[in-house]
Structure formats: C-alpha cells, structure tokens
KELO-54989 format. One record per residue (C-alpha): residue number from 1; z, x, y. Coordinates in nm, 4 decimals. Example, Ala and Ser with C-alpha at 12.3 -4.5 7.8 and 13.67 -1.06 7.14 Angstrom:
<pts>
<1, <0.7800, 1.2300, -0.4500>>
<2, <0.7140, 1.3670, -0.1060>>
</pts>
This chain:
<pts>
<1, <7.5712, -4.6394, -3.8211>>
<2, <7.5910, -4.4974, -4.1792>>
<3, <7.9377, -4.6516, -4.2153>>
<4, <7.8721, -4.9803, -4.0656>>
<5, <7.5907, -5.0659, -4.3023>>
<6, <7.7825, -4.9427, -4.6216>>
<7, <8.0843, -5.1693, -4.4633>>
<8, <7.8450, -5.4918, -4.4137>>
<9, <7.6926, -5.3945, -4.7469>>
<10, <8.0268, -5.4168, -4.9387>>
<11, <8.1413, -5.7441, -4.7251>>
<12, <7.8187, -5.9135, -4.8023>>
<13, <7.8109, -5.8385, -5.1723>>
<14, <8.2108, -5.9096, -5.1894>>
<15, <8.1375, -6.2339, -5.0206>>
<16, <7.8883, -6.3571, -5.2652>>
<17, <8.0889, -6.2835, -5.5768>>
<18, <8.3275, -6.4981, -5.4236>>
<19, <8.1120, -6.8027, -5.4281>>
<20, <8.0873, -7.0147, -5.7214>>
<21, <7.7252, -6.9530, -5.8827>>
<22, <7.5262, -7.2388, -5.9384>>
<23, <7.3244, -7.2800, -6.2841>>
<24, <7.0425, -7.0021, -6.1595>>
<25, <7.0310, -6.9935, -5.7916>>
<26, <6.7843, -6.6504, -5.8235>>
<27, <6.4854, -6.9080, -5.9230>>
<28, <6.4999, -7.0296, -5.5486>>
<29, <6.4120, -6.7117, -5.4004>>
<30, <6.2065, -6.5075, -5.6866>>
<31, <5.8522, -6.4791, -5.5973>>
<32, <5.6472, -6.3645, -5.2665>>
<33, <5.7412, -6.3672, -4.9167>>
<34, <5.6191, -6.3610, -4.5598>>
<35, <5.8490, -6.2546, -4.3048>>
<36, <5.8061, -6.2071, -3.9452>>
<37, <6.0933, -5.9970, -3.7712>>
<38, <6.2470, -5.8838, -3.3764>>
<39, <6.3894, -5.5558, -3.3975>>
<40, <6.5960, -5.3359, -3.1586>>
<41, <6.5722, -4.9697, -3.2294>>
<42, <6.7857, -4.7097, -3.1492>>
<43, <6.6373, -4.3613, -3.1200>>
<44, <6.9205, -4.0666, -3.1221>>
<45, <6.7028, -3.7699, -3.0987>>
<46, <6.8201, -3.4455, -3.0731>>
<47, <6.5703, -3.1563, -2.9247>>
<48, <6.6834, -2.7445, -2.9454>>
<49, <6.4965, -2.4813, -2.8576>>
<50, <6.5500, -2.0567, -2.9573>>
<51, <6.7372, -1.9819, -2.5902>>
<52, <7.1031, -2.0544, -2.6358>>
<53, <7.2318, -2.3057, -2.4323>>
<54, <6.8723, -2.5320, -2.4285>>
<55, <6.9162, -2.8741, -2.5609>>
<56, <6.7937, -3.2502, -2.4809>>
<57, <6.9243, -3.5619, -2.6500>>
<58, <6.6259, -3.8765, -2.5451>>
<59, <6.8438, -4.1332, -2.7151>>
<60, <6.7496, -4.5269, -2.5725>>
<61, <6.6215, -4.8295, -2.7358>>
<62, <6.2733, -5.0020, -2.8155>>
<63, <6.1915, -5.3121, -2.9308>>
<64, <5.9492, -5.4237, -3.1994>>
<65, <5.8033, -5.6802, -3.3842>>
<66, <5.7746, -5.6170, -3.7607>>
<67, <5.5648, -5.7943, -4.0362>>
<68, <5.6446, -5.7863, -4.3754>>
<69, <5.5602, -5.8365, -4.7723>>
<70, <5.8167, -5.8731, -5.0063>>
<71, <5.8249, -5.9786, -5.3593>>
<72, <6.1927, -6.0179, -5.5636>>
<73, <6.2003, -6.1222, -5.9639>>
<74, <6.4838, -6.2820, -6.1625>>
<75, <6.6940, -6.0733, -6.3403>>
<76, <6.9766, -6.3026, -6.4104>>
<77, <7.1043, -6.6011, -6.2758>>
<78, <7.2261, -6.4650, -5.9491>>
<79, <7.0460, -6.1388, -5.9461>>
<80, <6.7068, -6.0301, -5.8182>>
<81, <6.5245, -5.7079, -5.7709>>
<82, <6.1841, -5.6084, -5.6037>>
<83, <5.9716, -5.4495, -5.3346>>
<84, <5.9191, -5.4608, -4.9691>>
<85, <5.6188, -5.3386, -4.7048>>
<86, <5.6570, -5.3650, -4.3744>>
<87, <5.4321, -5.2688, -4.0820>>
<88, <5.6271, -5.2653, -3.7485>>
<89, <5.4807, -5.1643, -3.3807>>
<90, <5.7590, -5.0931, -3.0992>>
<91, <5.7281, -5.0455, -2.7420>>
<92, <5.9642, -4.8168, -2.4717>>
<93, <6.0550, -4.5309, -2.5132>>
<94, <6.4198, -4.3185, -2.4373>>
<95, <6.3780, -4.0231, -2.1918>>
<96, <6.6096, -3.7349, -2.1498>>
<97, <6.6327, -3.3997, -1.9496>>
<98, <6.6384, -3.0827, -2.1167>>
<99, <6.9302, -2.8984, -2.0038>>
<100, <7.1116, -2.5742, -2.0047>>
<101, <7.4752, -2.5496, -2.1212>>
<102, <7.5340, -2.9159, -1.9724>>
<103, <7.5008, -2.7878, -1.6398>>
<104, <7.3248, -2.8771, -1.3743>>
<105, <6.9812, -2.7018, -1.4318>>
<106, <6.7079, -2.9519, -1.5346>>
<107, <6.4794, -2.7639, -1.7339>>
<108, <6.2056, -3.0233, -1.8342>>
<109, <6.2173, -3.4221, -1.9350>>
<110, <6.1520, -3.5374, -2.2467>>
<111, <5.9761, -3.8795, -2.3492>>
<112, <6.0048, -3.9429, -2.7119>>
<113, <5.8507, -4.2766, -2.8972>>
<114, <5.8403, -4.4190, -3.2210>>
<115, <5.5309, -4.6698, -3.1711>>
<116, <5.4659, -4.7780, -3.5447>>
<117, <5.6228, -4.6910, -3.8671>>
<118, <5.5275, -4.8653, -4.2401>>
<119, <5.8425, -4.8638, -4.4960>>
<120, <5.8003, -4.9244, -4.8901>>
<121, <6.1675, -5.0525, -5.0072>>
<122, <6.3332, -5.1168, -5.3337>>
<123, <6.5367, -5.4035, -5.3031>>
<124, <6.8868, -5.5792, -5.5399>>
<125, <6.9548, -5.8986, -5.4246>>
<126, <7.2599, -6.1076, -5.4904>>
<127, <7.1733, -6.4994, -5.4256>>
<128, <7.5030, -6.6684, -5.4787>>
<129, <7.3401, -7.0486, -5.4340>>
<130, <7.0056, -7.1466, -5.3731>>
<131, <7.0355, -7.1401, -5.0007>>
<132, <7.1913, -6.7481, -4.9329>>
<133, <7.0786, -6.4137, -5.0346>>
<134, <7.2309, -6.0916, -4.9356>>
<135, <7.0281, -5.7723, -5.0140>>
<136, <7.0282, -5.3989, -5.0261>>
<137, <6.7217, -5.1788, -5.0094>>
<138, <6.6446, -4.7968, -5.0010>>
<139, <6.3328, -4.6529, -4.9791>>
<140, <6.0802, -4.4457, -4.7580>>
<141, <5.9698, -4.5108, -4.4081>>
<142, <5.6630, -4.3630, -4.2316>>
<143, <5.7412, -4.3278, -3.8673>>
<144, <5.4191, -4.2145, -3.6087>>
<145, <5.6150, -4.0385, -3.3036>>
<146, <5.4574, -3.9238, -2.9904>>
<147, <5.6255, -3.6670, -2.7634>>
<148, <5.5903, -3.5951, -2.4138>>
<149, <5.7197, -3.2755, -2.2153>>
<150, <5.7257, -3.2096, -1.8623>>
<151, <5.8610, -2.8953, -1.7425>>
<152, <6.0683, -2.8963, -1.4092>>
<153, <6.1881, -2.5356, -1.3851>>
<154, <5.9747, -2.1978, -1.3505>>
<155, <5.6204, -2.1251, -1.2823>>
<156, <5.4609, -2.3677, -1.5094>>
<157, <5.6613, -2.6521, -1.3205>>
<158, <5.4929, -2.9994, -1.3338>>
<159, <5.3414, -2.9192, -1.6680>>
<160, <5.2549, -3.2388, -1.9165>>
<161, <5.2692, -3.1298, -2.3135>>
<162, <5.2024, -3.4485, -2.5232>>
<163, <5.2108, -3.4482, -2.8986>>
<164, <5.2057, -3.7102, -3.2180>>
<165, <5.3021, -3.6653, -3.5425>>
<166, <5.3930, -3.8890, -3.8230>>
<167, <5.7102, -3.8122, -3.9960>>
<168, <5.8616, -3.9558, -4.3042>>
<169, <6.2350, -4.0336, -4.3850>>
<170, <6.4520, -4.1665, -4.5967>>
<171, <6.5581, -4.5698, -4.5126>>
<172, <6.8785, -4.7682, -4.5660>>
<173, <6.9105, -5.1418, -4.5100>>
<174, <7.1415, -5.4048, -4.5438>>
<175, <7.0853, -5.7757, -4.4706>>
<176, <7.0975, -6.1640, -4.5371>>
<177, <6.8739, -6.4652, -4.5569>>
<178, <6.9537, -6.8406, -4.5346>>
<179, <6.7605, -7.1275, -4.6477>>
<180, <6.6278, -7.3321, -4.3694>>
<181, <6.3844, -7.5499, -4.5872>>
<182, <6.2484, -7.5063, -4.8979>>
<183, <5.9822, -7.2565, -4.7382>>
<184, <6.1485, -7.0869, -4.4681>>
<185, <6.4293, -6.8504, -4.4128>>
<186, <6.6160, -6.6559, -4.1268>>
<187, <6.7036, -6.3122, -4.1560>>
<188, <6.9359, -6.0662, -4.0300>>
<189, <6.9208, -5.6793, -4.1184>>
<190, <7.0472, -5.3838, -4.0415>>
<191, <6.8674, -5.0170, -4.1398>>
<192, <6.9112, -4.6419, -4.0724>>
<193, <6.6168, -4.4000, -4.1153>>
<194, <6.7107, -4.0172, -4.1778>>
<195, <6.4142, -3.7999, -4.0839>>
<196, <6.4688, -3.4042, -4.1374>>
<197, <6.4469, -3.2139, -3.8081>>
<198, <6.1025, -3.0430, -3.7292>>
<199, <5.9761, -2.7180, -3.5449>>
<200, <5.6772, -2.7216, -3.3647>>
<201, <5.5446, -2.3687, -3.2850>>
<202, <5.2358, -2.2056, -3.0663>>
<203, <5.0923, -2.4148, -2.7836>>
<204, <5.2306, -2.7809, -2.8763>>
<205, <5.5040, -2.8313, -2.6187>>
<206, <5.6458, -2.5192, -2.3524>>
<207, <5.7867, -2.2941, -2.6321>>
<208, <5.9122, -2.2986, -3.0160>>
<209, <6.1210, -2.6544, -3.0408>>
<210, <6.2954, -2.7934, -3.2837>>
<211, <6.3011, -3.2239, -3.2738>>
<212, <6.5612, -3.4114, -3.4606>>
<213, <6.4926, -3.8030, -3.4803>>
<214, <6.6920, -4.0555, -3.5902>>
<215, <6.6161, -4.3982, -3.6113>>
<216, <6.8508, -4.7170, -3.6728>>
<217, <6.7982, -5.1281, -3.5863>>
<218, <6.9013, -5.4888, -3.5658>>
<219, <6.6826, -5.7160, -3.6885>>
<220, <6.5990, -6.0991, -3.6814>>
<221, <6.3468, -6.3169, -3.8187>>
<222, <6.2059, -6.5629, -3.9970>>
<223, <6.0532, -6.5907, -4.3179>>
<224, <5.7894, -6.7957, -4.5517>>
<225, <5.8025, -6.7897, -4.9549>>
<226, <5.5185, -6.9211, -5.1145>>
</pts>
C-alpha cells in the first residue's frame, strides 16, 4: 500500500508541474474547508501469542464516514501548505481464527474493529489552476480499537474476552480535489496508518498476546470552502 501511495504521490505531483500555471491559482483554494468523506478501510491485523506456532491474521474491510477541517495558506503562486482534523466513525469489523501452524486446529476467533479514529495532518499542496489540487499530508492518527476473543479449544471453550484501547500511529495520505463550483469540491484520497504492535498481559484476552494493526483506505467526498 506503501508503494502505491508514494507512486500516486509522484504521478500526481509530476502531473501538475506539467500544467501551465495560471497567474496564482493557490488564491482559489487558500483558506478553510468543510469536507464530508466515504471511506473503505482495510484492516491487516496480525495477532501472536508466546506458544510457537499460534497466530491469527482478522484482515477485512469497514466502511466509514469521515468529517473534516482543513485550512491551507498561500505560499506561492501554485503552492499551499496547512492543517487537517478529521473525525471518522466506521462500522464492520474483519474476523479471523486463531490457528496453530496453519493447520487445522481452530484455537479461538478473533473480532477486531476500528470504530472511530481523529487524525491531525500537515498538508503541501500543489494547485496547478484554480480548479485542481493534488496534496500530500503526514501526520498522527488516533485510532479507538475494540477486540473480541472467543476461545474454541480446551476447557475454557466458549469463552468471550472483549477489550478497547486507543492506539496512535503514524498516517500517510495522498489525494486530489477538483473544483465543482466556486464552493464545492470532490475528493479522492488514499492513506496508510502504521500503528506499533502491542502486548496485552494478565486477564485481558486468554493469555499474553501480542496485536499488530494496520490500517489503510479509499476515500471519496465532497467538500465546502468558505
């Protein structure tokens, strides 16, 4: 996912030093911004426990609907930079079965969802005419997880361990907007979040396990600049 985002990053920004700049295109999209998004998330978790062999991998899609602040300043003629916060809420969530060695031993399934997450971006923009702005952001992104285990092997069979947690990560993005009127642009962007991998010990889920999210979307939507 890493690749494809540096790839449409370098496309994007090649394309738009290819167009001719008009006088100062970057006064047509400075200021603040409303935007309103769909999103398809991929989750690729990966879930390991102490005993060798022991591994799950929950990886599915959600969908969500994200709403968003941005604000992007002049710095020359074609150029823009500012800052982004966006609140989004998703819903279903990728299961998987923990497993030994690949075999055919089902150990316990796994329910893993990222319901909400709030991102703070820095942003460069390239606008090369008044109606077209690619952009590239990095930043942080808060994502609130919730976990569910339920054991299928062994004496504790049928047990239910749920947990939440908010984790933060780093966040990627890569995407486009184009003029529909003089207040309202689409959008189309693309994002990877890298969260570190975390070990939850005692009581929380059926023994010591380490969880390893990793989140990337599609997004489209529609914005408003005041």
């Amino acid at each position: 996912m890493i690749r494809h985002i540096i790839a449409f990053t370098l496309t994007t920004f090649i394309s738009a030093a290819a167009v001719t700049a008009q006088e100062n295109p970057a006064n047509e999209w400075q200021g603040l911004s409303f935007g309103v998004n769909v999103s398809q998330l991929e989750l690729a978790n990966r879930i390991v426990f102490p005993a060798p062999g022991l591994h799950a991998e929950p990886t599915g899609n959600e969908m969500g609907i994200d709403l968003s602040l941005e604000y992007l300043a002049s710095l020359t003629p074609n150029i823009l930079a500012g800052i982004e916060l966006m609140y989004a809420h998703n819903v279903n969530a990728p299961e998987g079965i923990t497993q030994y060695n690949n075999l055919n031993v089902d150990v316990s399934r796994w329910r893993v969802d990222a319901e909400r997450s709030l991102r703070l971006l820095g942003k460069i923009a390239v606008a090369p005419s008044s109606s077209s702005l690619f952009y590239v952001g990095a930043g942080i992104n808060k994502v609130h997880f919730s976990f569910r285990e339920t054991t299928l092997f062994g004496v504790g069979a049928g047990t239910v361990y749920n947990h939440a947690d908010t984790l933060t990560g780093h966040i990627i993005v890569a995407g486009m907007d184009q003029k529909v009127s003089d207040n309202l642009s689409l959008r189309v962007e693309v994002s990877h979040t890298e969260i570190n991998e975390e070990l939850y010990e005692g009581s929380i889920f059926s023994g010591p396990t380490w969880i390893d999210p990793d989140v990337r979307s599609v997004s489209v939507g529609i914005r408003y600049h005041f």
